[in-house]
DRENSEKOL-988959 format. One line per 8 residues: number of its first residue (from 1); for each residue x, y, z of N, C-alpha, C. Coordinates in pm, whole numbers. Example, Ala and Ser with C-alpha at 12.3 -4.5 7.8 and 13.67 -1.06 7.14 Angstrom:
<rs>
1> 1319:-569:780:1230:-450:780:1320:-330:780; 1285:-225:708:1367:-106:714:1290:3:787 .
</rs>
This chain:
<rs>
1> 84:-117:0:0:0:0:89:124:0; 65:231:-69:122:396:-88:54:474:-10; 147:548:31:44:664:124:66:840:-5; 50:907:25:49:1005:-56:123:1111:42; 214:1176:44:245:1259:144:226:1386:71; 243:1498:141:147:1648:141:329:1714:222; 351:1792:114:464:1879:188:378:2019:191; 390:2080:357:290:2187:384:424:2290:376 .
9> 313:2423:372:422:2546:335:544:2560:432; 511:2532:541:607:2577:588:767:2445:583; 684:2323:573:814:2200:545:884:2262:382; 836:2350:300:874:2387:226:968:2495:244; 941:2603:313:1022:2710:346:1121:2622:418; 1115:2556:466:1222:2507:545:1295:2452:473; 1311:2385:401:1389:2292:289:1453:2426:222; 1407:2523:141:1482:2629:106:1576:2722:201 .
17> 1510:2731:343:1607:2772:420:1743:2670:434; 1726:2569:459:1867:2488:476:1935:2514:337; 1896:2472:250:1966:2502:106:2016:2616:114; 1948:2754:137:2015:2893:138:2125:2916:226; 2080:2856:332:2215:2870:441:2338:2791:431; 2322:2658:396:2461:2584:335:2539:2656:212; 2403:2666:95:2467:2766:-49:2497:2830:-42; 2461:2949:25:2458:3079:88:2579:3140:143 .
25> 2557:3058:297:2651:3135:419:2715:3051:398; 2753:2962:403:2875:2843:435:2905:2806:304; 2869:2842:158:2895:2856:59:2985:2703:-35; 2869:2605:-23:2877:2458:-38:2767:2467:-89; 2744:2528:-202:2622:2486:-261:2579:2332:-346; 2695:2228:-349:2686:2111:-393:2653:1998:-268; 2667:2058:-115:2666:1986:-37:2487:2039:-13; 2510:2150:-65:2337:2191:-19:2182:2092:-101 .
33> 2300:2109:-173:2178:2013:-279:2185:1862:-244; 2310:1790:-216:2312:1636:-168:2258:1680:-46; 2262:1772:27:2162:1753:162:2017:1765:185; 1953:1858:91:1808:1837:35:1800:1747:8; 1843:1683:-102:1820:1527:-134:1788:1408:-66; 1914:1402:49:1882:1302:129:1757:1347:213; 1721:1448:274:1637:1486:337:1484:1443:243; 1462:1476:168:1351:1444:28:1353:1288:8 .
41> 1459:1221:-6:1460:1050:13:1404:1012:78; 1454:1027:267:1412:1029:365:1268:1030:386; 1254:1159:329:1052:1182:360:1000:1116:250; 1039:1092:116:942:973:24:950:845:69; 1061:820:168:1030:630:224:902:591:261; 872:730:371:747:733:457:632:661:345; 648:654:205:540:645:132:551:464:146; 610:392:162:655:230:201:570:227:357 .
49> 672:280:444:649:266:579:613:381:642; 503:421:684:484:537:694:478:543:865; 506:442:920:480:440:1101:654:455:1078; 718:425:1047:884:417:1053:909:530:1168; 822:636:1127:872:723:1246:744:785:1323; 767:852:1421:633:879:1541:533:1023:1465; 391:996:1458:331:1084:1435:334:1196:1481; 337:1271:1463:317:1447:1451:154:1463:1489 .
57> 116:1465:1604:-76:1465:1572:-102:1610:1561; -48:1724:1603:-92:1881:1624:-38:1909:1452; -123:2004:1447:-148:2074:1278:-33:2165:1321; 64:2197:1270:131:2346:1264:72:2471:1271 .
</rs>
């Protein structure tokens, strides 16, 4: 079974903030992008196993 996951605005701003601040300030913009990545891997597993990690029950 697939679950469908939902990236909400703010898991979005956040993903661009880490990218900006590695690319950015610490100026590794190739490490910024393999680090989005793994992070984006990470959250499409959930679509396999989606208990793998502990629910979040409060809405942001």
């Amino acid at each position: 079974m697939s679950f469908h996951i939902q990236y909400t605005i703010e898991a979005i701003e956040d993903l661009r903030n880490i990218y900006e601040y590695i690319s950015y300030y610490l100026l590794v913009p190739h490490t910024a992008q393999k680090q989005i990545r793994r992070i984006m891997d990470s959250i499409q597993k959930l679509n396999e196993m989606p208990e793998r990690f502990m629910y979040y029950k409060e809405n942001p």
